[in-house]
N, C-alpha and C positions, 0 to 999 in steps of 0.2 A: 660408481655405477658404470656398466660397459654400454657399448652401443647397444648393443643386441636387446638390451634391459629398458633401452629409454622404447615408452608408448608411443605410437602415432600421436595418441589426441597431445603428449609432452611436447611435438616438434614445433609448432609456433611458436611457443614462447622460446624455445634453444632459436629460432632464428630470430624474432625482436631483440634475443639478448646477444645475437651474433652481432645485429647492428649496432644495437648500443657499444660498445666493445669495439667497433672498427669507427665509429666517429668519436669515441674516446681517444682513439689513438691517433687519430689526423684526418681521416677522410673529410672528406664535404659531402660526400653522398655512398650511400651502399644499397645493397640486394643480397639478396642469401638467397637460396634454392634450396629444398631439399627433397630427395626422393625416396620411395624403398619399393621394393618388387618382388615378387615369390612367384618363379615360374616353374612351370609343369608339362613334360612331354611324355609321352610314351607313345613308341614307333611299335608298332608289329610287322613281320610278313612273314607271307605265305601260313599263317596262325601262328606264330612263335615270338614273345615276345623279342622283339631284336635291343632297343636301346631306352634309357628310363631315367630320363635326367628330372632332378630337381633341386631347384638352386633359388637363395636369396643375396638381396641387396641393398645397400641402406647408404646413402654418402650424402656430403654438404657441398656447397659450392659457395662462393661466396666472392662478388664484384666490387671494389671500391671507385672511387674517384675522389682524385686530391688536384682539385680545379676542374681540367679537362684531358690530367692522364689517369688511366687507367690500368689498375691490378686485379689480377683473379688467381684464388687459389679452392684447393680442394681437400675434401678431406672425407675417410669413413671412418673414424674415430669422433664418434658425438660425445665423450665423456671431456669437461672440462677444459683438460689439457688441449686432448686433442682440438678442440674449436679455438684457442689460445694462439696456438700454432697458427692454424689456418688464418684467421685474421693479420698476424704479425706478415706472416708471408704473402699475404695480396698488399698488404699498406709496404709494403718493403720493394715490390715489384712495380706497384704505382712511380715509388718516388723515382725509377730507373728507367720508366717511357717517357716519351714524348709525346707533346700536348697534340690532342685532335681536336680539331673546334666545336667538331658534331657531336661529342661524346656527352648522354646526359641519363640521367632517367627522363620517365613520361612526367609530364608535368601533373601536379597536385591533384586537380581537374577533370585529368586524363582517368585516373585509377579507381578501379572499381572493380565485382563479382554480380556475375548474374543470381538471383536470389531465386527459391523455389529449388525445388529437388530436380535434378537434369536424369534423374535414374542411370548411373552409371557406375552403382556397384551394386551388385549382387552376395547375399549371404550367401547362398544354396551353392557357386563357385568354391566359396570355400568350406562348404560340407562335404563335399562328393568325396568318396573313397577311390581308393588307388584300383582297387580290383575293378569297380565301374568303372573307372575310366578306361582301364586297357579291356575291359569287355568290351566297352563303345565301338574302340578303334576296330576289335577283331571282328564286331558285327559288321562295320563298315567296309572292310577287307573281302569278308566271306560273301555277299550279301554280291558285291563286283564279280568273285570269281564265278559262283553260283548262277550267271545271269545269262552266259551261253558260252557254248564249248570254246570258242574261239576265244575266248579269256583263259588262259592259258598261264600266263604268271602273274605276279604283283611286285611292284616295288614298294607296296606298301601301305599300310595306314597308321595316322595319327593322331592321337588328342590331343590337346596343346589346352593352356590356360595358365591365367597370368590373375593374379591380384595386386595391387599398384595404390600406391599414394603420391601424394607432391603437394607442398608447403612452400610459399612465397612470402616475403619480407622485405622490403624496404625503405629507408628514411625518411621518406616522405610521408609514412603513417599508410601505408598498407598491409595487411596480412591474412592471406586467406590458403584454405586447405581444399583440399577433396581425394577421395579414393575411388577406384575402378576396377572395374572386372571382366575382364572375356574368357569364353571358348570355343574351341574350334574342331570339329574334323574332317577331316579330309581323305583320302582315298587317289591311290595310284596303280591302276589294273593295266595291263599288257597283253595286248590281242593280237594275235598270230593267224598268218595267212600264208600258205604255200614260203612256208619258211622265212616271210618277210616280217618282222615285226614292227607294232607301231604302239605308244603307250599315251596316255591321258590323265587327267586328272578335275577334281571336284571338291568342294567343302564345303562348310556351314561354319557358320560361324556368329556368337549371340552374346552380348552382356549376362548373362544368365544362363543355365542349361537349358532350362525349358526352353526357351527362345532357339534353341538346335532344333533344324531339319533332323529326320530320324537319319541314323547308320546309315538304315537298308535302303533310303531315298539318295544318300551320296556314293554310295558305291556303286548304285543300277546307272547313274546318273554319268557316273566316272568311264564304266562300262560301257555304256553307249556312246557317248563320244571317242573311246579308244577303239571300236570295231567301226564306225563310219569313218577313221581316217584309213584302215586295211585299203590295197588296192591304189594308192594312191598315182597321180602323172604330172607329169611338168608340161603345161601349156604353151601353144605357142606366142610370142610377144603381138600384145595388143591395147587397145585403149579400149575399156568395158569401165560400167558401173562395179563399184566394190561399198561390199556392207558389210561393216565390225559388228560383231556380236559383242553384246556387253562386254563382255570380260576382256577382249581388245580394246575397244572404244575407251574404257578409263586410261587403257597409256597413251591416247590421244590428247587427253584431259591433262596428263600428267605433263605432254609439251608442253600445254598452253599454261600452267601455271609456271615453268619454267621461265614460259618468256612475258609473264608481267609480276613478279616478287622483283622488289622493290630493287635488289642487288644489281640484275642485271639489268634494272632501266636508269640508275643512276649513272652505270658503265655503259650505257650503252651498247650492252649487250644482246639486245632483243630487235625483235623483226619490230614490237609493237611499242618499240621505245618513240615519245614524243606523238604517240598517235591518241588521245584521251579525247572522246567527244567523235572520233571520225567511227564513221562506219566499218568496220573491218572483217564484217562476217556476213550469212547470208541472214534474215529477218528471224528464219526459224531458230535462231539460237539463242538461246537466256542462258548463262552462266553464272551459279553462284556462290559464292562464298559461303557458310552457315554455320557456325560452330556453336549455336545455341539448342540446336535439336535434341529432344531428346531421347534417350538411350544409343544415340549413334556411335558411331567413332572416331568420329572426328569433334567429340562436342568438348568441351568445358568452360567453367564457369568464367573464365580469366587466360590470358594469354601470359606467356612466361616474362611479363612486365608489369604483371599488375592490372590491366588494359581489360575492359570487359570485352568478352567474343561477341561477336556480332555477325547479321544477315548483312553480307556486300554483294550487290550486283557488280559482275567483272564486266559479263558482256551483256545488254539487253536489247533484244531483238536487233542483234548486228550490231550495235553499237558499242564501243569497247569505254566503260563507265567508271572503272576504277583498275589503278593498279592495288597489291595487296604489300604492305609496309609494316614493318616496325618502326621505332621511335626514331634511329638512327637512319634507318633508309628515308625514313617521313622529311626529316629535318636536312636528310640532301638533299633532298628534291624541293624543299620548302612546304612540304604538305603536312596531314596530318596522320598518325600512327591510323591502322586501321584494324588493330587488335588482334596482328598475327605474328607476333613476336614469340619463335620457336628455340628453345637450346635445353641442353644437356643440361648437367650439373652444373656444371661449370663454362668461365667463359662466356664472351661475347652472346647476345642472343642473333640468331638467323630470322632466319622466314620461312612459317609452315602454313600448311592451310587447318583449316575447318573439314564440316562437309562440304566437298568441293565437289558440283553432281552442273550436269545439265540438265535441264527440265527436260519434261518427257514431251512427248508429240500427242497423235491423237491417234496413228494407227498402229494395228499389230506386225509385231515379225511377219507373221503368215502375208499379211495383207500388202506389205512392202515387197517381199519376196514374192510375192505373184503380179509385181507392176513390173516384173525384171525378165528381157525375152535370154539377155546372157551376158551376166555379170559374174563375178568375185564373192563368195560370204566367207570372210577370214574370222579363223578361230584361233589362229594362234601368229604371233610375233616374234622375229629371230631377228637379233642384232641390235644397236643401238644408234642408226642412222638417219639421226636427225638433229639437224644446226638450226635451233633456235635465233641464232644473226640472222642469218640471212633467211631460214623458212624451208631450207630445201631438206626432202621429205625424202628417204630410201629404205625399204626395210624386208627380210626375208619373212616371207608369208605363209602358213601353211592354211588350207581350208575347202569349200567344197565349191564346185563350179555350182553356176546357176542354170539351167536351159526352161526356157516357157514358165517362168516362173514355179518352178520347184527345182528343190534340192538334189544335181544328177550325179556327180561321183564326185572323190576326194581327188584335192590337186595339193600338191608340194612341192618345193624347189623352185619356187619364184618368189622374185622381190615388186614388190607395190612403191611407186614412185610420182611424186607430185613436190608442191609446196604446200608451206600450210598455210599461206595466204590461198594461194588456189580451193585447198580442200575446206577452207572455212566460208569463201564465198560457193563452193561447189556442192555446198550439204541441199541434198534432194527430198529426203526423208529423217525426221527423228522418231523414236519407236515412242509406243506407250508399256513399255516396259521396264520404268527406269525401278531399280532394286538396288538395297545400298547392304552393301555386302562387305563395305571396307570407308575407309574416310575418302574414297573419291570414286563416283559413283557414277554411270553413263546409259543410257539406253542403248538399242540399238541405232545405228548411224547409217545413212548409206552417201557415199559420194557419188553425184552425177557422173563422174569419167576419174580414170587413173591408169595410170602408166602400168600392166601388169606384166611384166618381162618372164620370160620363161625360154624355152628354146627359139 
């Protein structure tokens, strides 16, 4: 039988018999993983199909431990042989490390699957025809250009969509499965002004088709935001209020899970290393972990240990509640896993999140942005200038100045500069607009003060 040939629902049992097989052969403990994937793009521009990939993927992975060293090998070869292979070569790579103390699975105790359907695959994803799908995209494209003369080009539109399984296994008497589904489109229009150009972007994106915004809603969408950035100026340096619009505000989010995953608080590598129980933010902020939600994107039943997902408060109301761990980060720190145990095929598991979202507030964009006489509202984020050590905060900004509380012209070519200790006790407003559009998820934000340097 070839890989290609073996069923999903065949792959539990290929990985109980992985494990049987690798403590046959000397382990004290194992894990298998396995994955497979069938993704789907089709780019258009300007109407013409441009590029049309679709590509599948199917491989093993597979952890031993012989005491407390540890081997991992891999494989996409599920027929016999091939799984033979792979087991000999992680028991072979074990016997060749050195002992780590922390190295273990979760204990007995620890492992589990949340039960109940989490809706996170869709048939209809894998019904849709190729022709629809590149219609989608081209609706979405046209739909941008068609929205006013000053949209001028396109880089693009595209449908994208993925259907996904993963299979876990091991010796301690765990094994569970599930499969997924998304799609997505998006839209890239280019809007021209006295010869200047400036380009934007928009998508949807849903466990299932239905669950898509229309085309013609992300292209208008894409469209509007790439003619309000035309005309743009570089301000002069000041200290003003500034407010992320969602779609910035998650790579704020994206710091702060940075700096409490269990790696870098063990290394102390984090500003909020050693700080659990202290207040470290202003009252308005609740931070959470979620990977039980469901149809989200960040949901499943089980964490890549076995470990059931779970609701963790990081931060509530200021207070910083938990760091986010796997088994090995848990056990340096002396704590307990907290069901965010992330990896690939193969190899060691990391640390991922859930839905990682702030809770929302109580008032609207609008109603924030008319408390603001002249502030900052950033739409977009350039660079990568931000030291989770230490907290210090720099980063190029594009977006629209604020005057009398509305929206008065686009500004670009300035960096926004703070700390995130500052900017976490400095949060003024949180929006009631929180929308989860990806596994980490944010309102609008506004910070009482920030360094907005421009000329």
């Amino acid at each position: 039988m070839t890989a290609a040939a073996v069923a999903f629902d065949a792959l539990p049992e290929i990985a109980q018999d992985t494990i049987r097989q690798a403590i046959a052969g000397g382990a004290t403990d194992a894990e298998c993983t396995m994955a497979e994937g069938s993704e789907f793009s089709a780019n258009v521009r300007m109407g013409e199909l441009e590029t049309l990939k679709e590509a599948g993927s199917r491989g093993a992975g597979l952890r031993v431990l012989i005491g407390r060293r540890m081997g991992s090998s891999y494989t996409s070869d599920l027929t016999p042989e091939g799984i033979r292979f792979m087991v000999k070569s992680a028991i072979d790579l074990a016997s060749l490390t050195t002992e780590d103390p922390h190295a273990s699975l979760p204990d007995a105790d620890e492992l589990g699957s949340i039960g109940g359907d989490l809706r996170l695959f869709s048939d209809d994803v894998a019904g849709l025809s190729t022709e629809l799908k590149i219609e989608t995209a081209r609706r979405a494209e046209a739909a941008a250009l068609a929205f006013d003369p000053k949209i001028t080009k396109s880089e693009g539109a595209s449908f994208d969509s993925n259907i996904g399984g993963r299979v876990f296994a091991n010796s301690r008497g765990f094994v569970g499965a599930y499969r997924s589904t998304y799609c997505s489109v998006s839209a890239v229009p280019v809007a021209t002004l006295n010869g200047a150009m400036e380009r934007d972007y928009w998508h949807t994106v849903a466990r299932d088709f239905a669950g898509l915004d229309s085309p013609e809603s992300v292209g208008r969408i894409a469209a509007e935001r790439a003619i309000r950035r035309l005309g743009a100026v570089k301000m002069e340096t000041q200290r003003a209020p500034v407010i992320f619009e969602p779609r910035v505000a998650r790579s704020l989010l994206g710091n702060l899970f940075d700096a409490v995953e269990g790696r870098s608080i063990y290394r102390e590598a984090s500003f909020l290393a050693g700080k659990l129980g202290e207040k470290i933010a202003d009252e308005r902020i609740t931070l959470i972990d979620d990977g039980t939600i469901p149809r989200l994107f960040g949901t499943q039943p089980f964490d890549d240990e076995g470990v059931p997902t779970r609701r963790t408060p990081v931060i509530e109301r200021g207070v910083l509640k938990s760091y986010l761990l796997n088994t090995y980060t848990a056990r340096k720190l002396g704590m307990k896993t907290t069901g965010n145990a992330s990896r690939g095929v193969t190899g060691n598991a990391g640390i991922g999140h859930g839905n990682f979202f702030l809770e929302a507030g109580e008032k609207t964009p609008a109603e924030i942005l008319r408390g603001v006489k002249n502030g900052f509202f950033v739409t977009e984020l350039i660079g990568s200038g931000v030291n989770t050590v230490t907290g210090d905060y720099s980063r190029g900004a594009v977006g629209i100045w604020i005057r009398d509380g509305e929206l008065a012209f686009p500004v670009s070519e300035v960096t926004i500069a703070s700390t995130l200790q500052e900017m976490l006790n400095g949060i003024a407003e949180i929006g009631s607009d929180l929308e989860f559009r990806g596994s980490v998820s944010a309102p609008t934000i506004m910070i009482g003060e920030m360094t907005v340097a421009g000329r």
